[in-house]
C-alpha positions in Angstrom: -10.8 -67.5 -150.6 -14.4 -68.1 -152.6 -15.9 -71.4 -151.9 -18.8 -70.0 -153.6 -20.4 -72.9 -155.8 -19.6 -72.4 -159.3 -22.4 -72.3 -162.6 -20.3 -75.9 -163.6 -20.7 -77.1 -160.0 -24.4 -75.9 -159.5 -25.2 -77.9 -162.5 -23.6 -81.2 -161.7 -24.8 -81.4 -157.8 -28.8 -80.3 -159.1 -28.2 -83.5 -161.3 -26.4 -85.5 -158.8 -29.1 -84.9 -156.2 -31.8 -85.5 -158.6 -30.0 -88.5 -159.4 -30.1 -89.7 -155.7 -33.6 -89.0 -154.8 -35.2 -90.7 -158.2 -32.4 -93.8 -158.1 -29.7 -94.6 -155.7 -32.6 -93.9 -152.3 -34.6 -96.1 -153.9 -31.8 -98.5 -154.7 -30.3 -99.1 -150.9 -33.0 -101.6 -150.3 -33.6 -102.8 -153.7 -29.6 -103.6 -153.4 -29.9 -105.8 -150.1 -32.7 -108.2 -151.3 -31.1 -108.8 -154.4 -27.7 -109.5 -153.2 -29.3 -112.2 -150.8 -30.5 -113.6 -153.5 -27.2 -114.0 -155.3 -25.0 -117.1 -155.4 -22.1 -115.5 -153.9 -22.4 -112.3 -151.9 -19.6 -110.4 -154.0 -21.7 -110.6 -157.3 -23.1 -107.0 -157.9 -26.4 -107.0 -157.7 -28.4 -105.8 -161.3 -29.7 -102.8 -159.5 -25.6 -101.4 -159.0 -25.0 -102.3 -162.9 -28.6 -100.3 -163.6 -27.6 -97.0 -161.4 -24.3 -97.5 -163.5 -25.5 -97.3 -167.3 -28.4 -94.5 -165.9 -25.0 -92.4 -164.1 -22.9 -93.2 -167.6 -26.3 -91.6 -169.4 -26.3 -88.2 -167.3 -23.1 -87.4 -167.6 -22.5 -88.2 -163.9 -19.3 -90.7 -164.4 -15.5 -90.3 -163.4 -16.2 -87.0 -161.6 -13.4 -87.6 -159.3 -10.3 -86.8 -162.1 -9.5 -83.5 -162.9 -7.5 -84.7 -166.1 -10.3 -83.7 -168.7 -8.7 -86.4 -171.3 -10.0 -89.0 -168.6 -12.7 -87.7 -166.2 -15.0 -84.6 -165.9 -11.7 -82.5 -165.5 -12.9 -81.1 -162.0 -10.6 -79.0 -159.6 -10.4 -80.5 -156.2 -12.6 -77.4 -155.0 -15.7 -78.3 -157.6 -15.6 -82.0 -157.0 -15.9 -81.8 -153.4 -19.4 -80.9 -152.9 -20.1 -83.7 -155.8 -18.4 -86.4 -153.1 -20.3 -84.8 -150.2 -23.4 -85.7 -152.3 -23.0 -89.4 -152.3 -21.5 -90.2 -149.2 -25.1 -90.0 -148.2 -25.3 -93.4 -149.8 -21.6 -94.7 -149.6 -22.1 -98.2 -150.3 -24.2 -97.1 -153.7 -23.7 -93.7 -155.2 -19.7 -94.0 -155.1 -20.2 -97.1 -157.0 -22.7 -95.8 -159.4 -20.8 -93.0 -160.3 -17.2 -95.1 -160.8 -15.8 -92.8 -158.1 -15.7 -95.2 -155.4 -12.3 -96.1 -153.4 -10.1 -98.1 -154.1 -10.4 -97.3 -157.8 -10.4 -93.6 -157.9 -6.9 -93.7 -156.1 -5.8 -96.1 -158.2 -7.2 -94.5 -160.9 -5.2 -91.4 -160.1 -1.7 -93.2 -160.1 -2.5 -95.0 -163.0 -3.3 -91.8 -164.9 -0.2 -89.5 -163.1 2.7 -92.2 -163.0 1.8 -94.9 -165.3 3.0 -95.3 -168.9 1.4 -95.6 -172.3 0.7 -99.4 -172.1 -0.1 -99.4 -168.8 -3.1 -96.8 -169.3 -4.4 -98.4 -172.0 -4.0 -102.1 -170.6 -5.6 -100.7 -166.9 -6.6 -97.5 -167.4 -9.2 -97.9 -169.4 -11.6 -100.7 -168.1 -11.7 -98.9 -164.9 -12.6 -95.5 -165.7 -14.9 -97.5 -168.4 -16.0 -99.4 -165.4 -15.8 -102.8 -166.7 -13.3 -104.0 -164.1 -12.0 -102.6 -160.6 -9.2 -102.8 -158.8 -7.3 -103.2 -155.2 -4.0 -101.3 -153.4 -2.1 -103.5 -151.7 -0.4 -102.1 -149.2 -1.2 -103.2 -145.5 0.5 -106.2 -143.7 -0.9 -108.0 -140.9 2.8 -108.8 -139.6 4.0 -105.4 -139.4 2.7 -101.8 -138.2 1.6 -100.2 -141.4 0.9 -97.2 -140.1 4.5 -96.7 -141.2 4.7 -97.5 -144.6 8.5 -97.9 -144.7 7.9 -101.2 -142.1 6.4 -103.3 -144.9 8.2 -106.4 -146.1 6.8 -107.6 -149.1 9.4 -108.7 -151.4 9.5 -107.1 -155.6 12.9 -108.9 -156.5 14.2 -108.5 -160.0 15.0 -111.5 -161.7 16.0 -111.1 -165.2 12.9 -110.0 -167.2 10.6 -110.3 -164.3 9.6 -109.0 -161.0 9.2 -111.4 -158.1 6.3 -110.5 -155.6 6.3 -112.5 -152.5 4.6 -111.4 -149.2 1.1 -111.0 -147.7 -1.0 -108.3 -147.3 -4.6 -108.0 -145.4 -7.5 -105.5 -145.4 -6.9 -104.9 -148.9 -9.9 -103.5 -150.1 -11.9 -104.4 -153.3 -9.9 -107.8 -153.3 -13.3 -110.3 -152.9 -14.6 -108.5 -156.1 -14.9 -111.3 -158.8 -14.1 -108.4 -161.2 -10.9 -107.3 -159.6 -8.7 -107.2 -162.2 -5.5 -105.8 -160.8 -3.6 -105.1 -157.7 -1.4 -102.5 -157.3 1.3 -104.3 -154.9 3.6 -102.0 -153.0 6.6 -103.7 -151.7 10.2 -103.3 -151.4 12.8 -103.6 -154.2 15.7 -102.3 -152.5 15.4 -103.4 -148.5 18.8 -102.7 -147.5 18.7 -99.0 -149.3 20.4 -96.3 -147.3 17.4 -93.9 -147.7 14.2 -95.9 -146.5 11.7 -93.8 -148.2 13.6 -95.1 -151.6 13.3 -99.2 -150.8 9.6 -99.1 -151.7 8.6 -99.7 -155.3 5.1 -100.4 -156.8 4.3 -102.7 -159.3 0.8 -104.0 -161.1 0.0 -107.8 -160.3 -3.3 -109.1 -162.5 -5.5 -111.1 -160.3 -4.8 -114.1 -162.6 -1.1 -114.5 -161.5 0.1 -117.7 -161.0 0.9 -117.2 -156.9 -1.8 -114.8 -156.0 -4.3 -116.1 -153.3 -7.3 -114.3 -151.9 -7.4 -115.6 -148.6 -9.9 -114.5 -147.1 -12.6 -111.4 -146.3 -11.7 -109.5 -143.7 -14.7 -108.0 -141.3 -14.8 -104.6 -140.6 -17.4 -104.2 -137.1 -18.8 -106.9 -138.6 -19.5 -105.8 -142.4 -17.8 -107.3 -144.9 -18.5 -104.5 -147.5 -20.0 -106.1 -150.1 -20.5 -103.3 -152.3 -16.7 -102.0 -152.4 -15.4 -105.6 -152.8 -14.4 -106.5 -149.2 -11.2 -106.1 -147.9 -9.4 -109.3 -148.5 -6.2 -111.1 -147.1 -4.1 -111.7 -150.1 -0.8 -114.0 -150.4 1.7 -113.3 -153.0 4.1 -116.3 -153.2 6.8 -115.6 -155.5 4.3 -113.9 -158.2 5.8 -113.6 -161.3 5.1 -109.9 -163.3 7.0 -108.6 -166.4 9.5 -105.8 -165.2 7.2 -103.3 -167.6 4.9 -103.8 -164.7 6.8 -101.5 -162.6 4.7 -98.3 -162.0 7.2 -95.3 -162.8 11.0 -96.0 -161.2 12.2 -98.6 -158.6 12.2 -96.4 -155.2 9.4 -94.1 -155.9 6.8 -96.1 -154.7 6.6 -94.6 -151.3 6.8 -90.8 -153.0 3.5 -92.5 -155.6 2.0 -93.5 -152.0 2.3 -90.2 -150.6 1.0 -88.6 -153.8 -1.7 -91.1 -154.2 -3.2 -90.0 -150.6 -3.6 -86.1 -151.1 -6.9 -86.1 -153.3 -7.9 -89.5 -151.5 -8.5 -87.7 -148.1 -10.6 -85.0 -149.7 -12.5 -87.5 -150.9 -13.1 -89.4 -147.9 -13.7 -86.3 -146.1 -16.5 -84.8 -148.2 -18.1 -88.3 -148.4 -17.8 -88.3 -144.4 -19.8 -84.6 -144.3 -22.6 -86.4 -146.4 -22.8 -89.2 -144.2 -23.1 -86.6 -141.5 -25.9 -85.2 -143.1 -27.5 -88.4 -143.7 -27.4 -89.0 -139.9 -28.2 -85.5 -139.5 -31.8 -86.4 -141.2 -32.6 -89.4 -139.9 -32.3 -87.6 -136.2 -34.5 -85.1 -137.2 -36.8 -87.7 -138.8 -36.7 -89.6 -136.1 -37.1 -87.1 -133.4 -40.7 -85.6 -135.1 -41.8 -89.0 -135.1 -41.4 -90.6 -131.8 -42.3 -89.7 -127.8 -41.0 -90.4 -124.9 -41.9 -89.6 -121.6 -45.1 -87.6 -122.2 -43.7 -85.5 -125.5 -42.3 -85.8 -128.8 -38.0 -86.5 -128.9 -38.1 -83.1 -131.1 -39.3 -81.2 -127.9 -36.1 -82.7 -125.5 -33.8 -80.4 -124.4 -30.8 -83.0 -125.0 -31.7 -83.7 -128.5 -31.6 -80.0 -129.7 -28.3 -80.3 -128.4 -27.4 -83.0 -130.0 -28.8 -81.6 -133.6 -27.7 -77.7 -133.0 -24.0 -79.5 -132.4 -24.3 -81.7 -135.1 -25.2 -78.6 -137.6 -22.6 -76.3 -136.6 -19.9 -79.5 -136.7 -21.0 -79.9 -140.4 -20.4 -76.2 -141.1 -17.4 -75.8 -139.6 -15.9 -79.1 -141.3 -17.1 -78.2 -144.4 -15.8 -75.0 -144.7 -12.1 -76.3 -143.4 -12.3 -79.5 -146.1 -13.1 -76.7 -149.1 -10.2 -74.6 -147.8 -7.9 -77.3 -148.3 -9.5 -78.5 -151.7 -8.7 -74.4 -152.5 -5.5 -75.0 -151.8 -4.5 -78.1 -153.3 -6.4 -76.3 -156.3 -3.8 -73.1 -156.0 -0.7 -73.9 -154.2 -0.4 -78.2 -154.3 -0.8 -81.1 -152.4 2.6 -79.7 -150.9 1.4 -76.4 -150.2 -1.9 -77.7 -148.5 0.3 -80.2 -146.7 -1.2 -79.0 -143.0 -4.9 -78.5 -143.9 -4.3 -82.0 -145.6 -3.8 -83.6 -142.6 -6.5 -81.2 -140.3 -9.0 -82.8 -142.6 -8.1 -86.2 -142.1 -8.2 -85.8 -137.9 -10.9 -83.6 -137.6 -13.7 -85.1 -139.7 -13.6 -88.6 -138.9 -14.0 -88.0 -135.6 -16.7 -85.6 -135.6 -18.2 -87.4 -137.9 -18.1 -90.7 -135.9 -19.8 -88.7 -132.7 -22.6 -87.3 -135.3 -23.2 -90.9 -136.1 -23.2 -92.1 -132.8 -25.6 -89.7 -131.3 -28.2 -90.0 -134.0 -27.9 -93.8 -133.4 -28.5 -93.2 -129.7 -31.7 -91.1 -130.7 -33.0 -94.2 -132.3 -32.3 -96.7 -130.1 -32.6 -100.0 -130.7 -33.6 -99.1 -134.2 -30.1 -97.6 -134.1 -27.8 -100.4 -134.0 -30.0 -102.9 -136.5 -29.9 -103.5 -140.2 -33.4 -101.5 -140.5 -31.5 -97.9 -140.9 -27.9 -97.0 -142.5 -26.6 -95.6 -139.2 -24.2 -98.6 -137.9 -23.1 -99.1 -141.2 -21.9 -95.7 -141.8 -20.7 -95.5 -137.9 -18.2 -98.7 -139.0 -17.3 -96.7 -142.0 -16.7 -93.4 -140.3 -15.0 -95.2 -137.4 -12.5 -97.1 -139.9 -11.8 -93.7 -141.4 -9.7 -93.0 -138.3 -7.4 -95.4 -139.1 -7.4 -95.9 -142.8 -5.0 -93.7 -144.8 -2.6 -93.1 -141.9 -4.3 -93.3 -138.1 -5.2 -90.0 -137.1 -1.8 -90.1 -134.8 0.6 -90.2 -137.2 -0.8 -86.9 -138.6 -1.3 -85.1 -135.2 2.7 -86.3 -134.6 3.3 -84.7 -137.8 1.0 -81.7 -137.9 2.5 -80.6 -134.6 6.0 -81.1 -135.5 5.6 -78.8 -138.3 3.9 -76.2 -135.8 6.7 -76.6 -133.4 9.3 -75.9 -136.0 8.2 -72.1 -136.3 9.2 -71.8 -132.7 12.5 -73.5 -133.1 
């Protein structure tokens, strides 16, 4: 295994730093007065559509697809340290770049499983970033966690596809330039195999029996910048049956697929907001005193930083492992680092966070530093895409089977 960076790689993260320290640092502020300024607080604010066109000009745009025809045509292994880069500034640089989630996932299905039509009609505007998009998949009545409980209706009638249920926390909904949903429900509920009752389908915003309910909070945020995470109601929704996204009964397979390259990408974002935190801790500790000498001269807070620095390594090095793998052997084959990722690094990350938010104190917990921001996002990470339980209960059942 070489994780060494290669001459493509080296290239793209000089400019994507660059990028960062001349636009999207400057921008985080920049961003927060103008949006309070804006009739409704899911307009983007001009400085988003700016870091956009200057992103589209360096050649920093769709990084995240490894299909040359539509992205940068990346492996897994040279776009991870690319995400690690702006999950320093999640709420900005994912955005500006038009690799932020939802999309990118959806984004992925669109170009692995949809057909001809439905690339063109959906495809395109999002990877050329004139619209964006929302997966609806979670369901406030049921335990989600196991995506075989949902009940969303897709009945077939005729020439059409009937979509009746409700979803919440569906993420990117608030956007006025949400264009589509990708609606996961079930087509087939009494289907002797219940990994085949799940279909997916596309519902346009503008469908006659689509509701945005509401924003959902998330510790408070309402993630403006991504679009929210919305309650939506689907009652009886009325989509042509070409909407259907590959077969009747593959939707929870499309899921499954769907999540592999997601988790790297959440994972590598999570290291950069580690290092963010990681920063701001040693900014903050040269800065300030307390009890007769500077915070950088406590015993405790070298702790805290030499932890936090071998954390990062040792996640790092696991997360580019598995993007190795995926790389060589396949989602499949990288099944069990897959799922290591997605416990381990939300979790560290999320005590990174939390100490450097300790080490500034009041400071900590207010809207004058990124640190309880990206402790909500972090901390949400151990739930979204499958709580961490679900992939210890299936991590260790795969362990136990050698023994068996």
């Amino acid at each position: 295994m070489d994780f060494a960076y290669d001459a493509r790689t080296e290239e793209l993260r000089a400019k994507l730093l660059a990028f960062m320290d001349e636009y999207v640092y400057p921008a985080e502020q920049v961003a927060h007065e103008q949006r309070a300024r804006l009739a409704s607080p899911w307009d983007t604010p001009q400085v988003v559509e700016d870091l956009k066109d200057e992103a589209r000009r360096q050649g920093l745009w769709n990084l995240f697809l490894p299909d040359a025809e539509h992205g940068a045509g990346l492996t897994n292994l040279q776009y991870a340290p690319l995400a690690e880069i702006t999950g320093r500034s999640p709420q900005l640089a994912p955005t500006a770049t038009n690799c932020a989630a939802p999309d990118t996932g959806n984004m992925e299905v669109l170009a692995q499983f949809a057909d001809e039509a439905q690339r063109k009609q959906w495809l395109e505007p999002l990877l050329a970033g004139e619209i964006r998009s929302a997966f609806a998949m979670t369901e406030p009545d049921v335990a989600s966690s196991d995506a075989t409980n949902i009940t969303t209706r897709i009945e077939r009638d005729g020439d059409e596809y009937v979509v009746t249920g409700r979803k919440w926390y569906i993420s990117g909904a608030m956007n006025p330039d949400c264009g589509i949903f990708i609606v996961m429900g079930k087509t087939d509920p009494d289907g002797e195999d219940i990994r085949r009752q799940q279909s997916m389908v596309l519902v346009p915003r503008d469908t006659p029996g689509v509701t945005v309910n509401r924003a959902m909070q998330v510790f408070g945020y309402e993630d403006h910048y991504h679009g929210g995470h919305a309650e939506v109601t689907f009652d009886h929704a009325r989509v042509p049956v070409t909407n259907l996204i590959g077969e009747e009964g593959g939707g929870f397979a499309i899921a499954q697929a769907r999540l592999g390259p997601g988790r790297i990408h959440h994972c590598m974002r999570l290291i950069g907001m580690a290092e963010r935190a990681i920063e701001l801790m040693c900014r903050r500790a040269v800065s300030r005193e307390a009890f007769g000498k500077a915070l950088a001269q406590q015993g405790v807070v070298h702790n805290w930083i030499a932890d936090a620095r071998v954390t990062v390594e040792q996640l790092r090095l696991l997360v580019l492992k598995t993007a190795w793998l995926m790389d060589t052997v396949g989602n499949r084959g990288a099944h069990t680092e897959i799922q290591a990722i997605k416990i381990a690094t939300p979790r560290a990350v999320v005590d990174i966070i939390d100490r450097a938010i300790q080490l500034h104190g009041a400071g900590g917990v207010s809207q004058d530093f990124p640190l309880a921001e990206l402790y909500a996002g972090a901390r949400t990470l151990m739930i979204a895409d499958g709580p961490d339980e679900v992939h210890q209960r299936s991590l260790a059942r795969r362990e136990i089977k050698k023994y068996l």
